[in-house]
C-alpha positions in Angstrom: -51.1 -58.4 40.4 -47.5 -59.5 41.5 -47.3 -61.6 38.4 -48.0 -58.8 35.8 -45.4 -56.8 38.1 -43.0 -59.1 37.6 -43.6 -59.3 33.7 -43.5 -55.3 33.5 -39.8 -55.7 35.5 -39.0 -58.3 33.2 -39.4 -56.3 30.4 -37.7 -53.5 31.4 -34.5 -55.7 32.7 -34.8 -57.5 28.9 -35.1 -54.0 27.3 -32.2 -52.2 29.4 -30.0 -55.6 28.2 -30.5 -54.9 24.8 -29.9 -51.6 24.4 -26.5 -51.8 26.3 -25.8 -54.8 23.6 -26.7 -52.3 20.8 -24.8 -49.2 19.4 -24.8 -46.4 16.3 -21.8 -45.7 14.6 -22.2 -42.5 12.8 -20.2 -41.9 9.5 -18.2 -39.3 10.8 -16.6 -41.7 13.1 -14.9 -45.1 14.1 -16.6 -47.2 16.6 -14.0 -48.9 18.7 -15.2 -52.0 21.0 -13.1 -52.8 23.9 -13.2 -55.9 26.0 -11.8 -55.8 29.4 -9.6 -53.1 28.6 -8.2 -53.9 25.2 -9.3 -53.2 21.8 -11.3 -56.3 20.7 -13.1 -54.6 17.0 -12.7 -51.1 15.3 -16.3 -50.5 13.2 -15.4 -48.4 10.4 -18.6 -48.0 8.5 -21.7 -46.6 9.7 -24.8 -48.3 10.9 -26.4 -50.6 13.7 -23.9 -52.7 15.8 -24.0 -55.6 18.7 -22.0 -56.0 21.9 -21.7 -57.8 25.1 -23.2 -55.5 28.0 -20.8 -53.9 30.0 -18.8 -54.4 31.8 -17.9 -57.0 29.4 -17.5 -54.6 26.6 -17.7 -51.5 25.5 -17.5 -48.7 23.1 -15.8 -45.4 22.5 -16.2 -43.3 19.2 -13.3 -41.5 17.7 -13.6 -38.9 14.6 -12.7 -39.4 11.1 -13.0 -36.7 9.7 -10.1 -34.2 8.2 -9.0 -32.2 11.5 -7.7 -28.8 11.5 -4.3 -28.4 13.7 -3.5 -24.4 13.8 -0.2 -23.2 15.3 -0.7 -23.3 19.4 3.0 -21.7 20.5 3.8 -18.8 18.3 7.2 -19.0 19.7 10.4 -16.9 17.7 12.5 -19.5 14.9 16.1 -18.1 14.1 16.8 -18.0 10.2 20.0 -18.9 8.2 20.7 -15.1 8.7 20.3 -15.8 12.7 17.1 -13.6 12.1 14.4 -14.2 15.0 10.7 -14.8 12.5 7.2 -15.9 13.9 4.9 -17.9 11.8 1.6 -19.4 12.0 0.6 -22.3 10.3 -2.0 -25.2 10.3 -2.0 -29.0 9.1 -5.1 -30.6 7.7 -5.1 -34.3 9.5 -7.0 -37.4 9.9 -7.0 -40.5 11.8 -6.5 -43.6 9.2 -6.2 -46.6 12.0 -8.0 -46.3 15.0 -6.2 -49.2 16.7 -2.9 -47.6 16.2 -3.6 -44.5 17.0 -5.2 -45.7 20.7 -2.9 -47.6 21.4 0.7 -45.3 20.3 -0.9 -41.5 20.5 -4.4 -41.3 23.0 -7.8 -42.4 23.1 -9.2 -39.3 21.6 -8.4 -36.3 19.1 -6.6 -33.9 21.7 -3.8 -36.4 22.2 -3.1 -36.6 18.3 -3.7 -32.7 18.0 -1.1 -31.7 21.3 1.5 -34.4 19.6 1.0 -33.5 16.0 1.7 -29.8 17.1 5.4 -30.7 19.0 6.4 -32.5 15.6 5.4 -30.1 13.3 6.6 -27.2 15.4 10.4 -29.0 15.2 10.0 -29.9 11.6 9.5 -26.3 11.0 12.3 -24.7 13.0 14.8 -27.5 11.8 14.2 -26.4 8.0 13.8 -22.5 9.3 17.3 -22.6 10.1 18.1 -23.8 6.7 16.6 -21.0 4.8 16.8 -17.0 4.9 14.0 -15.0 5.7 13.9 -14.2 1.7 13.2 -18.1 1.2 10.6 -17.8 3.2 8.2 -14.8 1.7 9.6 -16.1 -2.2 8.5 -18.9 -3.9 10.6 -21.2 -2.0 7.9 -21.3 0.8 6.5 -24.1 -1.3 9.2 -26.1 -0.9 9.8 -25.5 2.8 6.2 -26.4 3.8 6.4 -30.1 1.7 10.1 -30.2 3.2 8.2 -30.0 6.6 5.3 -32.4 5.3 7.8 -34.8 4.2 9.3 -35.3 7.5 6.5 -35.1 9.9 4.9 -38.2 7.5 8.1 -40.1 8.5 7.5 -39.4 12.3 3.9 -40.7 12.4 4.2 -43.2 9.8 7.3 -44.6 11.3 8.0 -48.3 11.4 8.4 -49.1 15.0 5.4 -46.8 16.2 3.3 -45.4 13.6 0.4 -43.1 14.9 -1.9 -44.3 12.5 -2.7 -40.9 11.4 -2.3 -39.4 7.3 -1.0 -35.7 7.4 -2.9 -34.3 4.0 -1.1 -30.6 4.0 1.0 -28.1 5.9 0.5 -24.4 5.6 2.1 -21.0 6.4 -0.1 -18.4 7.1 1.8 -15.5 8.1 5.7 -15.0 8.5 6.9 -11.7 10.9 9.4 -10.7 12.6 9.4 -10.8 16.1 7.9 -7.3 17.7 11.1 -5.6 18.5 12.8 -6.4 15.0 9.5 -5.2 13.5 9.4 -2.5 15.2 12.9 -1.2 13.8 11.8 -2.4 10.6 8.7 0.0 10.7 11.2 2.8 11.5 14.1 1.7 8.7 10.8 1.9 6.5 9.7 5.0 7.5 13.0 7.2 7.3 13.6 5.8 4.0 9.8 6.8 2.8 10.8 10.5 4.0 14.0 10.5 2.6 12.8 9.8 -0.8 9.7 11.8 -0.1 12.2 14.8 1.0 14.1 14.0 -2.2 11.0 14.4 -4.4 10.3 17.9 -2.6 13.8 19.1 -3.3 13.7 18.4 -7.1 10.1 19.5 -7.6 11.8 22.5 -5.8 14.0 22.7 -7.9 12.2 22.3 -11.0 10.0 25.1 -9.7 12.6 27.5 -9.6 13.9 26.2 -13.2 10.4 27.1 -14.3 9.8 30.5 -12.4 13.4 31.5 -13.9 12.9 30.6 -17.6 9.5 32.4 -17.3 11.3 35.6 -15.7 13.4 35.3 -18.1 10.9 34.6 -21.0 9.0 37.6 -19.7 12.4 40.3 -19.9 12.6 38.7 -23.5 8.9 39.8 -24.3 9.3 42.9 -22.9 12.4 44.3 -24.8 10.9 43.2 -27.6 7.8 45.2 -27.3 9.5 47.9 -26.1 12.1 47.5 -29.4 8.9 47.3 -31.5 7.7 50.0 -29.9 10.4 52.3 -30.3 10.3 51.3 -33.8 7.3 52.1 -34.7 7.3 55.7 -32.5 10.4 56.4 -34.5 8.9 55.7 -37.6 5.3 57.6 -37.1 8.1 60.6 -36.2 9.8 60.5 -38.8 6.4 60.7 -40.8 5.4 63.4 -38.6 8.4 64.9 -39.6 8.3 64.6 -43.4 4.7 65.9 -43.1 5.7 68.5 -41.0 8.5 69.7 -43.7 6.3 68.8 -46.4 3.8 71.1 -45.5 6.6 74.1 -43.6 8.3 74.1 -47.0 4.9 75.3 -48.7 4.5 78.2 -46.5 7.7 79.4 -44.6 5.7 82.1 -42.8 3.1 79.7 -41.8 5.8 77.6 -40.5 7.4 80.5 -38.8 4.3 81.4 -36.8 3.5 78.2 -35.5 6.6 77.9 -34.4 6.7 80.9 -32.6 2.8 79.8 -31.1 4.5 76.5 -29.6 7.4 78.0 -28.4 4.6 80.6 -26.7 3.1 77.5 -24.9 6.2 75.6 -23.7 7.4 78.9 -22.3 3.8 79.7 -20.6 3.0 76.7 -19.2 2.3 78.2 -15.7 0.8 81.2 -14.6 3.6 81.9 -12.3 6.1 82.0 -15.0 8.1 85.3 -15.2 10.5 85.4 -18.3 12.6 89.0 -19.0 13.0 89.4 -22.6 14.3 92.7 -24.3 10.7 93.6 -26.4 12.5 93.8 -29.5 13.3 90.7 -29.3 12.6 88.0 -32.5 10.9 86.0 -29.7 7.7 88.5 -29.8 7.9 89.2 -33.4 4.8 87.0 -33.8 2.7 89.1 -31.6 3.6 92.5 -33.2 1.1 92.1 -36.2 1.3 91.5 -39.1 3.7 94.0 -40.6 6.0 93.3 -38.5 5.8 89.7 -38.5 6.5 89.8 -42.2 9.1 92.3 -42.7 12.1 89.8 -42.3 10.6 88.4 -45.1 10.2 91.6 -47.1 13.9 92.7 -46.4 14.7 89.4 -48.0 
């Protein structure tokens, strides 16, 4: 019974060995090996790997894949105007040589990420002081952002101390002015939309009362000319009137003469309260004498 206890043991002790000597390296990463402290191999492609058991060696696994850096400290950048901006950006990055990187930057990604972000921060506000905050929102923001990828290559690729690390691209998301300058921008934006928007109201105003006067005016034209035409035409259907009126007076004077006399009767008793005192052998009532009497002037003639 002891013996096939100590077997079991054995090969448990044998199996723990072995799986201490083995390791996975995943093809998203590096597999660094260290002996005693320093760096002995760097795996770079994926698959099964052999090592002495700790603590004669082991392994730490660091990513190498393209790392996303975004701006950590959206702190104010003065302009070539002296104009205080805020920007955001973000770097695409990736670790090319694991040894280098360990052993100049940190053992894992932060230490490249919080490092990466002083350089490019400095790269930024060095060629931010260069340009005016028109170069920045034109199509000169191209050049400032490979200006800025330009230089931070030269940090981490430098020849003393290269970080082992390949910068792929710098970006600018967003460019502002800090919140009290953008403030006073809303504001110089704001009187200036009213003063054009009270400059439209005054010339539609304007153009209104250019409109409402050529109308009035228009309309007096209309008017006196209707009341012209008017008047032209009344004065020609009395002047018809007229010519009939002689026309037919001339064929009968006495006719004539008595209706005369009828509508000078009306227009003189238009009301019952009319009182008129007229001597009764007057020629006003010769119509209403008869008939005799009506025509004797015209017999005397």
């Amino acid at each position: 019974m002891n013996r096939i206890g100590f077997i079991i043991s054995t090969i448990f002790v044998a199996l723990a060995l072995l799986s201490s000597t083995l390791f996975v390296v995943d093809q998203r990463q590096f597999g660094v090996v260290y002996a005693l402290g320093q760096i002995k191999d760097v795996i770079t492609e994926p698959g099964l790997n052999f090592k002495l058991p700790p603590p004669f060696q082991n392994v730490s696994y660091i990513d190498k894949r393209l790392l996303t850096l975004s701006s950590l400290d959206p702190e104010p950048m003065l302009t070539a105007e002296k104009q205080r901006v805020v920007i955001d950006w973000y770097v695409r990055w990736r670790i090319t040589n694991p040894s280098e990187y360990i052993r100049n930057v940190g053992l894992d990604e932060n230490a490249g990420a919080v490092q990466l972000n002083r350089v490019v921060r400095n790269a930024f506000q060095e060629n931010i002081n260069k340009r005016t905050v028109r170069d920045l929102i034109s199509i000169r923001r191209e050049e400032l952002m490979a200006d800025v990828q330009r230089e931070v290559l030269e940090v981490v690729k430098g020849a003393n101390k290269p970080w082992g690390v390949d910068v792929v691209d710098v970006r600018i998301t967003r460019v502002d002015y800090v919140e009290a300058i953008t403030e006073s921008v809303y504001r110089r934006m704001e009187a200036e939309r009213k003063r054009v928007a009270n400059e439209l109201r005054s010339t539609g105003y304007a153009e209104g009362e250019k409109i409402r006067a050529d109308a009035d005016r228009q309309r007096e034209v209309i008017v006196a000319n209707a009341y012209r035409d008017a008047q032209k035409i009344k004065g020609l259907g009395d002047a018809q009137a007229a010519g009939i009126y002689a026309d037919t007076f001339g064929k009968d004077p006495q006719f004539a003469l008595f209706y005369r006399s009828l509508d000078a009767y009306k227009q003189s008793f238009n009301k019952k309260s009319d009182v008129m005192v007229l001597d009764p052998s007057s020629e006003f009532f010769r119509a209403m004498q008869g008939s005799g009497t009506a025509t004797s002037p015209a017999r005397s003639k």
